[in-house]
PyMOL CGO cylinders between C-alpha atoms (Angstrom):
from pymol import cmd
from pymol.cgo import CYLINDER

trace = [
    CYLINDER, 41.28, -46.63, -42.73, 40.08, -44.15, -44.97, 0.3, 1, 1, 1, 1, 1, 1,
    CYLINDER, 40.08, -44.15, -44.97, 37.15, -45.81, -46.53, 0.3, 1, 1, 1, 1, 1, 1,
    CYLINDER, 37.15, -45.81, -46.53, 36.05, -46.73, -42.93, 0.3, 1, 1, 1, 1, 1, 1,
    CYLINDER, 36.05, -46.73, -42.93, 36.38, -42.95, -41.70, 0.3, 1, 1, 1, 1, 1, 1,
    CYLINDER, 36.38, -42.95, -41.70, 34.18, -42.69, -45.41, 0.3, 1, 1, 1, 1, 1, 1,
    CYLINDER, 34.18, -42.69, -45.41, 31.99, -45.19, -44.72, 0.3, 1, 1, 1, 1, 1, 1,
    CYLINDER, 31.99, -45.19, -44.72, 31.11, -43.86, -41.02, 0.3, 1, 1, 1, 1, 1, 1,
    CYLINDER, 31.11, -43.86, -41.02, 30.50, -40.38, -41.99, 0.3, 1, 1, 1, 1, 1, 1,
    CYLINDER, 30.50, -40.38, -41.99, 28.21, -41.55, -44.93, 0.3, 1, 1, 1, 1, 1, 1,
    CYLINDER, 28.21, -41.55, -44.93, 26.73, -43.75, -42.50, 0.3, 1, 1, 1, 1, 1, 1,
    CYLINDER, 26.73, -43.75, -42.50, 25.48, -40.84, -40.34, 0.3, 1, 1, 1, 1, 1, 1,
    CYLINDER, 25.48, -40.84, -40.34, 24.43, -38.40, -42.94, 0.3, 1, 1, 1, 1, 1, 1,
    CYLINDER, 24.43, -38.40, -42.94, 22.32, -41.47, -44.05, 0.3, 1, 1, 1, 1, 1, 1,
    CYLINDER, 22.32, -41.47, -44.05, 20.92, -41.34, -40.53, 0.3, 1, 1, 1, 1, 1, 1,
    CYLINDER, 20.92, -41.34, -40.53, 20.40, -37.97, -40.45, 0.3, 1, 1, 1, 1, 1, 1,
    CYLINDER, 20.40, -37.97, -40.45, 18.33, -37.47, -43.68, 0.3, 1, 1, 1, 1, 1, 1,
    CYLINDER, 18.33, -37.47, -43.68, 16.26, -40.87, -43.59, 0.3, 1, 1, 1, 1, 1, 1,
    CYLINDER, 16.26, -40.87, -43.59, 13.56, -39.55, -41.29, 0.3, 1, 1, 1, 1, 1, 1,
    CYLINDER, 13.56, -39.55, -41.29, 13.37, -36.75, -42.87, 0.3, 1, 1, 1, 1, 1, 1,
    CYLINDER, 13.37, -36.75, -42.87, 9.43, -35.74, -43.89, 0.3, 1, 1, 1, 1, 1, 1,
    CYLINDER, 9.43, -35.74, -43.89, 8.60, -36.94, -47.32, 0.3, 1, 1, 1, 1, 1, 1,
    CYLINDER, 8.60, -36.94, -47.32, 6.75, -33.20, -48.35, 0.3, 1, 1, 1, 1, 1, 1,
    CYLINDER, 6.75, -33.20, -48.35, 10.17, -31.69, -47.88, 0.3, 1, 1, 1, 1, 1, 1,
    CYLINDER, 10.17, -31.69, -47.88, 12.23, -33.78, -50.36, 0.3, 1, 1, 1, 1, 1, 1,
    CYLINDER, 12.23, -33.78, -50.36, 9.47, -34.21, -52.49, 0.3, 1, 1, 1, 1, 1, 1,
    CYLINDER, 9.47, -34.21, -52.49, 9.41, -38.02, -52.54, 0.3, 1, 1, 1, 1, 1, 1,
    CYLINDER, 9.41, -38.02, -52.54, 7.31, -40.51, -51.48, 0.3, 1, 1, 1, 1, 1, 1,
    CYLINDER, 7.31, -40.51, -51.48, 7.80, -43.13, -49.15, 0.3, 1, 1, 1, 1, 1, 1,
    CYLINDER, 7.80, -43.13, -49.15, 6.53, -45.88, -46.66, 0.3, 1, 1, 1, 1, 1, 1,
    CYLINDER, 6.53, -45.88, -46.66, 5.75, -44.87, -43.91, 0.3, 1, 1, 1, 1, 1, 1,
    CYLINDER, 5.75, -44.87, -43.91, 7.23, -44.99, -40.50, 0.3, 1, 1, 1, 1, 1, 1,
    CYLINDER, 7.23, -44.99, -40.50, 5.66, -47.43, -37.94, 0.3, 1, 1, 1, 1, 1, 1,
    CYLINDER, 5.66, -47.43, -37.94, 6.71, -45.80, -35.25, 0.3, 1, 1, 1, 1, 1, 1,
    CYLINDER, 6.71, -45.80, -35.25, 6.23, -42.43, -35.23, 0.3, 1, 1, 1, 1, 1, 1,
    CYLINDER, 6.23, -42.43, -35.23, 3.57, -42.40, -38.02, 0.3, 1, 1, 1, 1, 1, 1,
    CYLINDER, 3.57, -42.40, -38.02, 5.46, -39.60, -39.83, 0.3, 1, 1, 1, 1, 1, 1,
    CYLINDER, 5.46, -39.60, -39.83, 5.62, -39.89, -43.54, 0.3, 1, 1, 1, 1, 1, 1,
    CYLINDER, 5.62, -39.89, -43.54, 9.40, -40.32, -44.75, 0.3, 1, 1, 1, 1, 1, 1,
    CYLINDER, 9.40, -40.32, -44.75, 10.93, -40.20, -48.19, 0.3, 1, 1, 1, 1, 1, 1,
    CYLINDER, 10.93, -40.20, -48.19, 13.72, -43.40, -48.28, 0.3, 1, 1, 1, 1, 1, 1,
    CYLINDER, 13.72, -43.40, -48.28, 17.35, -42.44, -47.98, 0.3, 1, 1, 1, 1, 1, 1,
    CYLINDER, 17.35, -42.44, -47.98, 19.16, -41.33, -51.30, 0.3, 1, 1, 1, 1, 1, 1,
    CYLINDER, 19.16, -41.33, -51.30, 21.43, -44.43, -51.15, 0.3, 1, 1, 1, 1, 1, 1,
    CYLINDER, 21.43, -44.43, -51.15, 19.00, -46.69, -49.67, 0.3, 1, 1, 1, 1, 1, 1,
    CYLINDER, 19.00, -46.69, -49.67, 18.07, -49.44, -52.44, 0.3, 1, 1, 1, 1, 1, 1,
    CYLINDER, 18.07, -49.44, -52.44, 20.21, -48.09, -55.03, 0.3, 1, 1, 1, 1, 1, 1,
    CYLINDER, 20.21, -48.09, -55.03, 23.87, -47.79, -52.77, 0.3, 1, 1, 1, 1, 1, 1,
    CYLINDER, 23.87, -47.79, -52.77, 24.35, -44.34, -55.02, 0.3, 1, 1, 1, 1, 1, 1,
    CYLINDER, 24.35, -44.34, -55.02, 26.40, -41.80, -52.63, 0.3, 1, 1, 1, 1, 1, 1,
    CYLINDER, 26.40, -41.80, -52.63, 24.53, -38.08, -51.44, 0.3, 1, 1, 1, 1, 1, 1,
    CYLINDER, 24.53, -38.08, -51.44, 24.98, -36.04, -54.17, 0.3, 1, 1, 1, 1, 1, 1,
    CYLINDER, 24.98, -36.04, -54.17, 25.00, -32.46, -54.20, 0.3, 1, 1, 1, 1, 1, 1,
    CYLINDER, 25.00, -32.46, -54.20, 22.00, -31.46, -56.12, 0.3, 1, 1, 1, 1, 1, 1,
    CYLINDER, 22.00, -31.46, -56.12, 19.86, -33.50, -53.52, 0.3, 1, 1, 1, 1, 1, 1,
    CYLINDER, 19.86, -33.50, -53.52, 21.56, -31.61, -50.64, 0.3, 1, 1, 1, 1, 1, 1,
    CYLINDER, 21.56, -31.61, -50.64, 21.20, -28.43, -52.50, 0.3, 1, 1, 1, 1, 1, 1,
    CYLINDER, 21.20, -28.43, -52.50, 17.27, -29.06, -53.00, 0.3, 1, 1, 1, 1, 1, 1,
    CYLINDER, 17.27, -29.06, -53.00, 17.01, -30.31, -49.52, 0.3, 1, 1, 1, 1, 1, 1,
    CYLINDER, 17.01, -30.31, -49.52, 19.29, -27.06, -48.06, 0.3, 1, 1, 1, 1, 1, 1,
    CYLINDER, 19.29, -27.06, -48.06, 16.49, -25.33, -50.57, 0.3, 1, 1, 1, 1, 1, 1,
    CYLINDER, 16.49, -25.33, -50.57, 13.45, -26.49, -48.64, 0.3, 1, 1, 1, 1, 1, 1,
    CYLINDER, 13.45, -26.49, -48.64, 14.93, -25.76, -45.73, 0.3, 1, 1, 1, 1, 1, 1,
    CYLINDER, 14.93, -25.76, -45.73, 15.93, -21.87, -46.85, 0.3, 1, 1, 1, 1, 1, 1,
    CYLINDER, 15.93, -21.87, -46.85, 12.46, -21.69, -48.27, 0.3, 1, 1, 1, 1, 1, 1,
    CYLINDER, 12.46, -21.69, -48.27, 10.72, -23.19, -44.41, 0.3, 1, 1, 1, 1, 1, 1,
    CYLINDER, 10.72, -23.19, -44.41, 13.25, -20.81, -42.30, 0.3, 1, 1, 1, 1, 1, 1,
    CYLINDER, 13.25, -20.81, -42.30, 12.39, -17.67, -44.48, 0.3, 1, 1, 1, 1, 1, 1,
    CYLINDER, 12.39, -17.67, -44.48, 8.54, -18.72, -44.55, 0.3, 1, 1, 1, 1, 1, 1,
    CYLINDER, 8.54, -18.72, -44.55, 9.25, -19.39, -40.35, 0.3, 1, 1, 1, 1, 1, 1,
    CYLINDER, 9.25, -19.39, -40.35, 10.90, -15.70, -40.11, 0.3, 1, 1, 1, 1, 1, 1,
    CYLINDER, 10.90, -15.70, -40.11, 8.26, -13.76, -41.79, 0.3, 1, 1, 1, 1, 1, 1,
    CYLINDER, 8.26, -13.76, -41.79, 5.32, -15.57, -39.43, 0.3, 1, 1, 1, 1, 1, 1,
    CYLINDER, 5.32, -15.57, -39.43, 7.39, -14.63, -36.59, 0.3, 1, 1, 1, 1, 1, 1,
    CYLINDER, 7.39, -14.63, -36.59, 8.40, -11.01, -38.07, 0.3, 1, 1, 1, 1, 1, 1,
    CYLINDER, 8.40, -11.01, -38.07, 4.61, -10.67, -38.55, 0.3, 1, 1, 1, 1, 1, 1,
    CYLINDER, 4.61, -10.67, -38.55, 3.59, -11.92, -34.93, 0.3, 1, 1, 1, 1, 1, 1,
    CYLINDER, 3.59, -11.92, -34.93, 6.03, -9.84, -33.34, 0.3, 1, 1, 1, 1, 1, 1,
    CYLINDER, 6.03, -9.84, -33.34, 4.98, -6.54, -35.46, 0.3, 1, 1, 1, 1, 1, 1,
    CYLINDER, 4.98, -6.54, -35.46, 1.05, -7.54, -34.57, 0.3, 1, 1, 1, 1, 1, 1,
    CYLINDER, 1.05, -7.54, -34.57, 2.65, -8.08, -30.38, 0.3, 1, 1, 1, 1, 1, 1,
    CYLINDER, 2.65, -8.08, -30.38, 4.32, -4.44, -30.66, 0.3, 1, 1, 1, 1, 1, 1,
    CYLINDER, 4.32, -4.44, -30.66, 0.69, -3.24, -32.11, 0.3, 1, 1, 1, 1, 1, 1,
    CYLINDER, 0.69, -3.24, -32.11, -0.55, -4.38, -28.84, 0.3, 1, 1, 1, 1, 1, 1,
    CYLINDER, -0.55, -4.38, -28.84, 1.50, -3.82, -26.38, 0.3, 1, 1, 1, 1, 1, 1,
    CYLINDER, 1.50, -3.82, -26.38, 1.72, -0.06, -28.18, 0.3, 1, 1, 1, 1, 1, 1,
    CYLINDER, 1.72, -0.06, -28.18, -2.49, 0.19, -27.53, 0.3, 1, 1, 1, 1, 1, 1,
    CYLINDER, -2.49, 0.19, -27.53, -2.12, -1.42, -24.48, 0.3, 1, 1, 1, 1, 1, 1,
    CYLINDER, -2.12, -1.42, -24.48, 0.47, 1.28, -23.22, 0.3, 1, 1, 1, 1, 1, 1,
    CYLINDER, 0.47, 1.28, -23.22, -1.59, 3.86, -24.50, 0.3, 1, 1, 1, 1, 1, 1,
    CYLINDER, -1.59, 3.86, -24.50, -4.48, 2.58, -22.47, 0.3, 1, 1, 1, 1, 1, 1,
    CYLINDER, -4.48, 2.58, -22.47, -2.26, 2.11, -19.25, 0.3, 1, 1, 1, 1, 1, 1,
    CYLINDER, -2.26, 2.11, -19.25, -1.49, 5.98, -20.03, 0.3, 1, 1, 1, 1, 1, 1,
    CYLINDER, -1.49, 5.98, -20.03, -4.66, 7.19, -20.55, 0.3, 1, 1, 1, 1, 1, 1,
    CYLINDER, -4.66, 7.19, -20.55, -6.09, 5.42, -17.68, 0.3, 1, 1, 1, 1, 1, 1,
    CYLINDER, -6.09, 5.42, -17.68, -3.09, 6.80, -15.14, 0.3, 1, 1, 1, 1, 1, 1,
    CYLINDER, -3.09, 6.80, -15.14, -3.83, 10.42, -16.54, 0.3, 1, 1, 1, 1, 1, 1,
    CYLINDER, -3.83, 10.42, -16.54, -7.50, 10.22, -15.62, 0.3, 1, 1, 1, 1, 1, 1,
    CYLINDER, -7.50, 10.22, -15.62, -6.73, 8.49, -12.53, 0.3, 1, 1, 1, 1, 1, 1,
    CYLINDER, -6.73, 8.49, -12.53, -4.38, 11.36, -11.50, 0.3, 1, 1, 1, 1, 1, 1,
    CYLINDER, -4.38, 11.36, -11.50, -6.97, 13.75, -12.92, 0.3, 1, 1, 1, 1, 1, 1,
    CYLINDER, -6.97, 13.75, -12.92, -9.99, 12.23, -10.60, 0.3, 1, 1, 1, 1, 1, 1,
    CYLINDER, -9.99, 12.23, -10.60, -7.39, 11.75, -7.44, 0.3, 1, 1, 1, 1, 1, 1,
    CYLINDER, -7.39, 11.75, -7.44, -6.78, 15.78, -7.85, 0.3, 1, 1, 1, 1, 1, 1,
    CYLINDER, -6.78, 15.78, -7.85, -10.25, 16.63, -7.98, 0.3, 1, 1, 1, 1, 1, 1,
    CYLINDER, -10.25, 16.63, -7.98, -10.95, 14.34, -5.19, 0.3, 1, 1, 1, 1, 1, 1,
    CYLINDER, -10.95, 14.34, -5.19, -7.97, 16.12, -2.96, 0.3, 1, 1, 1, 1, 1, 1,
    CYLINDER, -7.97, 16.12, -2.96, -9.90, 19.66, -4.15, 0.3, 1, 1, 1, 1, 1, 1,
    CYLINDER, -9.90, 19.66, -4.15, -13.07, 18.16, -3.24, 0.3, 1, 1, 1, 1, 1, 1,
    CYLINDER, -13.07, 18.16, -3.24, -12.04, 17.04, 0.72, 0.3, 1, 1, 1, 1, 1, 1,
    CYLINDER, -12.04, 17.04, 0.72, -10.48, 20.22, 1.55, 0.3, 1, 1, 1, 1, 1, 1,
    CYLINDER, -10.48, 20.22, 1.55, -13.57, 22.08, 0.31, 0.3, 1, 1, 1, 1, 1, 1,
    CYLINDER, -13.57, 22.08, 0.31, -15.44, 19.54, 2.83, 0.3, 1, 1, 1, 1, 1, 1,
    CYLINDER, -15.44, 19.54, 2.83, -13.46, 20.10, 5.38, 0.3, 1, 1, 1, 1, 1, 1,
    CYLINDER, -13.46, 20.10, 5.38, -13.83, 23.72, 5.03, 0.3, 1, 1, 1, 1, 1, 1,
    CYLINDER, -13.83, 23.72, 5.03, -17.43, 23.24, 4.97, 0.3, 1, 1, 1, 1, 1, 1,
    CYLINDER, -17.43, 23.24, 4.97, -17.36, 21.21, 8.18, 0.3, 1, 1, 1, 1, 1, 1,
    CYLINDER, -17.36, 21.21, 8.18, -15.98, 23.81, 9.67, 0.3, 1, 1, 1, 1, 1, 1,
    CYLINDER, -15.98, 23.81, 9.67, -18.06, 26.47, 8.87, 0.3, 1, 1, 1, 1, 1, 1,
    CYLINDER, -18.06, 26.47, 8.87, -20.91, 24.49, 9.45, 0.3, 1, 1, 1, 1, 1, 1,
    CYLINDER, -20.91, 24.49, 9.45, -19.59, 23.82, 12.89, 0.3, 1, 1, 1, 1, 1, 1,
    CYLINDER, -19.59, 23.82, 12.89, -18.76, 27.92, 13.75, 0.3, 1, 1, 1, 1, 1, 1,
    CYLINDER, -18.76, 27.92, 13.75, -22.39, 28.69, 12.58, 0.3, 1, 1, 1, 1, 1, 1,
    CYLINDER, -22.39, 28.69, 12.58, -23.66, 25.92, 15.10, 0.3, 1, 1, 1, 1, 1, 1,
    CYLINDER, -23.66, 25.92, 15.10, -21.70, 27.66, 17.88, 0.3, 1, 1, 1, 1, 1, 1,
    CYLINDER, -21.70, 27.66, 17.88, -23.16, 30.61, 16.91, 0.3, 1, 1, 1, 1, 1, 1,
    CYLINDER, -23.16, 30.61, 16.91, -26.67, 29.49, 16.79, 0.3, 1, 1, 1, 1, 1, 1,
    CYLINDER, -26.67, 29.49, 16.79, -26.45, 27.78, 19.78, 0.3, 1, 1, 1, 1, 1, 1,
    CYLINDER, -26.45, 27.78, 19.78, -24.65, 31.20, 21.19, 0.3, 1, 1, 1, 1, 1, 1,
    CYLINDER, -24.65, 31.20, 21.19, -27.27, 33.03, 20.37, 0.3, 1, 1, 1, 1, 1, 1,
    CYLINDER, -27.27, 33.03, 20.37, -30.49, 30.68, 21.75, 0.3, 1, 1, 1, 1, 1, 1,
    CYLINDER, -30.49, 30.68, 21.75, -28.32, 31.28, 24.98, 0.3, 1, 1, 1, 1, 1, 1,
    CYLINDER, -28.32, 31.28, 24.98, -28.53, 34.78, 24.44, 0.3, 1, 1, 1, 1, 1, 1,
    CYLINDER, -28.53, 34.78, 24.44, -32.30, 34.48, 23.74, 0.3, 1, 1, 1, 1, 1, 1,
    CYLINDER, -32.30, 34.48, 23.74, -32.66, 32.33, 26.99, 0.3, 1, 1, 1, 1, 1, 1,
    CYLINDER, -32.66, 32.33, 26.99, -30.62, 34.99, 29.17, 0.3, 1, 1, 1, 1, 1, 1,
    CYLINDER, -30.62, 34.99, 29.17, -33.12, 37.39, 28.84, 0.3, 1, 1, 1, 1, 1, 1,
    CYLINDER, -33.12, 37.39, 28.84, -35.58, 35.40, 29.85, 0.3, 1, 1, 1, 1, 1, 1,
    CYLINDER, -35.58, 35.40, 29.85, -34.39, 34.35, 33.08, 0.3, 1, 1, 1, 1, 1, 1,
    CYLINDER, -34.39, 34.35, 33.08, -35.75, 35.94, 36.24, 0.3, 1, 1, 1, 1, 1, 1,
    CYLINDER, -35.75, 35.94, 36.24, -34.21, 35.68, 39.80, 0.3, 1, 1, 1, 1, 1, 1,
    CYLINDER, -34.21, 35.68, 39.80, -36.89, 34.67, 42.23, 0.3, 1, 1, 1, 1, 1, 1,
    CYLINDER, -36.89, 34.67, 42.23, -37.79, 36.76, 45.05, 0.3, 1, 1, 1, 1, 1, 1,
    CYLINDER, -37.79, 36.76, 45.05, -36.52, 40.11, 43.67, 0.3, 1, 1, 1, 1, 1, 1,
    CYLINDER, -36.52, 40.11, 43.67, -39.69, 41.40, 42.53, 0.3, 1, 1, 1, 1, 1, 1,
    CYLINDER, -39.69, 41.40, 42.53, -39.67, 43.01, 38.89, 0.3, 1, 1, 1, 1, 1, 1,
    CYLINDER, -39.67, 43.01, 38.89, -41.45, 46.53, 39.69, 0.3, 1, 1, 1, 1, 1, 1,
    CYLINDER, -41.45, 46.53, 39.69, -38.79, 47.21, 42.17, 0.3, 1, 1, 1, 1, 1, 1,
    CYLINDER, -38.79, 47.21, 42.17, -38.02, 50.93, 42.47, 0.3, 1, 1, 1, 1, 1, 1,
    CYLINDER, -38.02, 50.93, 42.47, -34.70, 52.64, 42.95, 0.3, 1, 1, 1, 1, 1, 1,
    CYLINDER, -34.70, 52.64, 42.95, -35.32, 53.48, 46.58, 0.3, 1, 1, 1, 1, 1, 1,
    CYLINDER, -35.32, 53.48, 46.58, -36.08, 49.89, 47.65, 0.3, 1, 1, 1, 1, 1, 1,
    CYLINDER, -36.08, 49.89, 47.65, -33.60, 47.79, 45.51, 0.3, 1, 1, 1, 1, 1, 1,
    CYLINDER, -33.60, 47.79, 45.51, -31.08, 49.08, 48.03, 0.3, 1, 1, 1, 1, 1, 1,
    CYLINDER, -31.08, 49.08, 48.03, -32.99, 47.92, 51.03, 0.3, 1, 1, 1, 1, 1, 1,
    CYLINDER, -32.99, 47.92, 51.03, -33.57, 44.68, 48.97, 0.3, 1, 1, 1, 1, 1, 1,
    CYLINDER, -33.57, 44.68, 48.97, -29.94, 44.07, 48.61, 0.3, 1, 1, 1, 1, 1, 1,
    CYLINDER, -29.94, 44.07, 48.61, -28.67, 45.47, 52.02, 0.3, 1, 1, 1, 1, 1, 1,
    CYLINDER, -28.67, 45.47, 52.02, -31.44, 43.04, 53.60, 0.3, 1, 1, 1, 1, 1, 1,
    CYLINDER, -31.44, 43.04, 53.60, -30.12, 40.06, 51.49, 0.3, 1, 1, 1, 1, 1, 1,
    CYLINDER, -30.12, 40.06, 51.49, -27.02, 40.96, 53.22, 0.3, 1, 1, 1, 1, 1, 1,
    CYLINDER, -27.02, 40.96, 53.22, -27.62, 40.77, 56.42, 0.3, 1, 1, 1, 1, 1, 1,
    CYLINDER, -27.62, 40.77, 56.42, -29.56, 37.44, 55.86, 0.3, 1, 1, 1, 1, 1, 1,
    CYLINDER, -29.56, 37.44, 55.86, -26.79, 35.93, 54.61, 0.3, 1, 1, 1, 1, 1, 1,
    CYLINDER, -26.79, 35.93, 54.61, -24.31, 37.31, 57.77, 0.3, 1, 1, 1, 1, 1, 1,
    CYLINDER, -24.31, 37.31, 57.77, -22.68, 39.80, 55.81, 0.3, 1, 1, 1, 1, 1, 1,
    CYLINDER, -22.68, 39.80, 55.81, -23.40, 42.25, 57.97, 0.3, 1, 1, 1, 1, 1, 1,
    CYLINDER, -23.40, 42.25, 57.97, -19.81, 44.22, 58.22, 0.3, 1, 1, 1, 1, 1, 1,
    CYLINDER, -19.81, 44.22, 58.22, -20.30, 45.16, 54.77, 0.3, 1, 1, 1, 1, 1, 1,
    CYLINDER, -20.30, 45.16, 54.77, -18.39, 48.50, 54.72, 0.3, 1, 1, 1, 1, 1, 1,
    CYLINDER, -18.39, 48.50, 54.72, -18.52, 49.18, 50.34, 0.3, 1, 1, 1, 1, 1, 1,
    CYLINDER, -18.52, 49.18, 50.34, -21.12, 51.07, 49.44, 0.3, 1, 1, 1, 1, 1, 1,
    CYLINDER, -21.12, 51.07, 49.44, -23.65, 49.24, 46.74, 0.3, 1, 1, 1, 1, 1, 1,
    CYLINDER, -23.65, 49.24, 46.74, -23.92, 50.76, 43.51, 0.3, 1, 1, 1, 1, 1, 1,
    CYLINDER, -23.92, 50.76, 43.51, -26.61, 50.07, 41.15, 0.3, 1, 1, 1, 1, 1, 1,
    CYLINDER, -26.61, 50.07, 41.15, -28.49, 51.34, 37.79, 0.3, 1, 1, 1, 1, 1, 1,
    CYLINDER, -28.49, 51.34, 37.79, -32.10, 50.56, 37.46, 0.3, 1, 1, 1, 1, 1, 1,
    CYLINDER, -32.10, 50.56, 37.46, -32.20, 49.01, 33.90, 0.3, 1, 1, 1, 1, 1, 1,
    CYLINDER, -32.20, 49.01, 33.90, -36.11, 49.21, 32.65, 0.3, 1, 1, 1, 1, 1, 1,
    CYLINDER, -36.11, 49.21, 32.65, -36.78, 46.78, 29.80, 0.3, 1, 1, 1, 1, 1, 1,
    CYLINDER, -36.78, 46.78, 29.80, -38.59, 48.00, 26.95, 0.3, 1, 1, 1, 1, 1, 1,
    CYLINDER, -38.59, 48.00, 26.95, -41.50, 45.87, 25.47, 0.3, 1, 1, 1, 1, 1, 1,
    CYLINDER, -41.50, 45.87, 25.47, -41.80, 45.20, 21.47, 0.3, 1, 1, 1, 1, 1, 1,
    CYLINDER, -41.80, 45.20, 21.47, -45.21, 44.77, 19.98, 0.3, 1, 1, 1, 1, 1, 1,
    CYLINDER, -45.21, 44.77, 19.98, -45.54, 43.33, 17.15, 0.3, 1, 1, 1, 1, 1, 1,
    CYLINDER, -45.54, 43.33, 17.15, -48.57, 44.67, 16.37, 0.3, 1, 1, 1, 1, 1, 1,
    CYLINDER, -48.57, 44.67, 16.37, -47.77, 48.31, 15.74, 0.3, 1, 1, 1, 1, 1, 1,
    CYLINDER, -47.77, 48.31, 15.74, -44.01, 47.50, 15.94, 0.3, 1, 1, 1, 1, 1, 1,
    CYLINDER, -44.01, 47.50, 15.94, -42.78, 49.82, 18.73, 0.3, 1, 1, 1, 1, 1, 1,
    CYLINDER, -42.78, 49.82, 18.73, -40.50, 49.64, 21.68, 0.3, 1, 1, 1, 1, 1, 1,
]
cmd.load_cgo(trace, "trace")
C-alpha cells in the first residue's frame, strides 16, 4: 500500500512538472501539439529515474529568479503609478486653487456690477428728474396772460371763480407776483 501511495504521488508531481516550459529547466524538448508551448520531457520520463533534489532545487531556482525578476517590474510600475498619480494630484490642486482664485474674483467682480447698476440707475432718475425740472419751467397755463399785473391777477382769479360756481368763496386769495428773470448768453446776465 505504500508503494501505491508512492507511486500516486510521483505520478502527480510527474504531471505537474511535464508541461512545464522548456527555457525554465533548461532542456529541450518536443513540442506540445496542443498548446504549441515548448516543454522539456519529465525527469523520469524515458529513463524511470525518480525527481531528484538538485532538479527541484534548479527548477525552485528559476522560479525564485522569475518571482524576484516579476517583483521588481511590478515594484518599478507601481513607483512610476505613485509618480503619476503624485503629478496628477498636484495638477488637481493647482487647478482647484486657481479655480477658487477666479470664482473669488468673479464674486468681487458681480457685486462691483451690481453696485454699478445701481448707480447707473440713481443717476438715470436723476437725469430724468431733472429734464422734468427743465420741462416745468417751461410750461405755461393758457389763458392767464404772462404780463399780468398785481392788481388784475386778483380779478383774474376771483373771475375764474365765479365761472366755475364758486361763488361763496369767503378766504381771501393770497398771491406773490413771481417775475422771471431772463439769461443771455451773450453778455451772460440775468
Amino acid at each position: 500500500m505504500a508503494s501505491q501511495k508512492h507511486s500516486k504521488n510521483e505520478g502527480s508531481l510527474r504531471d505537474l512538472f511535464a508541461k512545464t516550459p522548456a527555457k525554465r529547466m533548461g532542456q529541450s524538448g518536443p513540442q506540445e501539439p496542443e498548446g504549441g508551448d515548448e516543454t522539456g520531457p519529465a525527469p523520469s520520463e524515458g529513463d524511470g529515474t525518480p525527481l531528484t533534489r538538485a532538479f527541484m532545487e534548479q527548477l525552485f531556482g528559476s522560479l525564485r529568479e522569475d518571482f524576484a525578476m516579476l517583483k521588481r517590474d511590478i515594484a518599478a510600475y507601481i513607483k512610476d503609478l505613485k509618480k503619476d498619480v503624485i503629478d496628477l494630484g498636484q495638477r488637481v490642486d493647482s487647478v482647484e486653487q486657481t479655480h477658487d482664485a477666479r470664482e473669488e474674483e468673479l464674486d468681487c467682480h458681480r457685486r462691483e456690477l451690481l453696485t454699478l447698476q445701481h448707480k447707473n440707475q440713481d443717476l438715470q432718475y436723476q437725469i430724468e428728474d431733472l429734464e422734468n425740472r427743465s420741462r416745468r419751467s417751461n410750461i405755461q397755463i393758457k389763458e392767464i396772460p404772462a404780463q399780468a399785473v398785481a392788481g388784475s391777477l386778483e380779478d383774474f382769479v376771483k373771475r375764474q371763480a365765479l365761472m366755475l360756481q364758486l361763488r361763496d368763496m369767503h378766504c381771501h386769495i393770497q398771491y406773490a407776483y413771481y417775475r422771471r428773470h431772463t439769461y443771455s448768453a451773450k453778455t451772460g446776465r440775468r
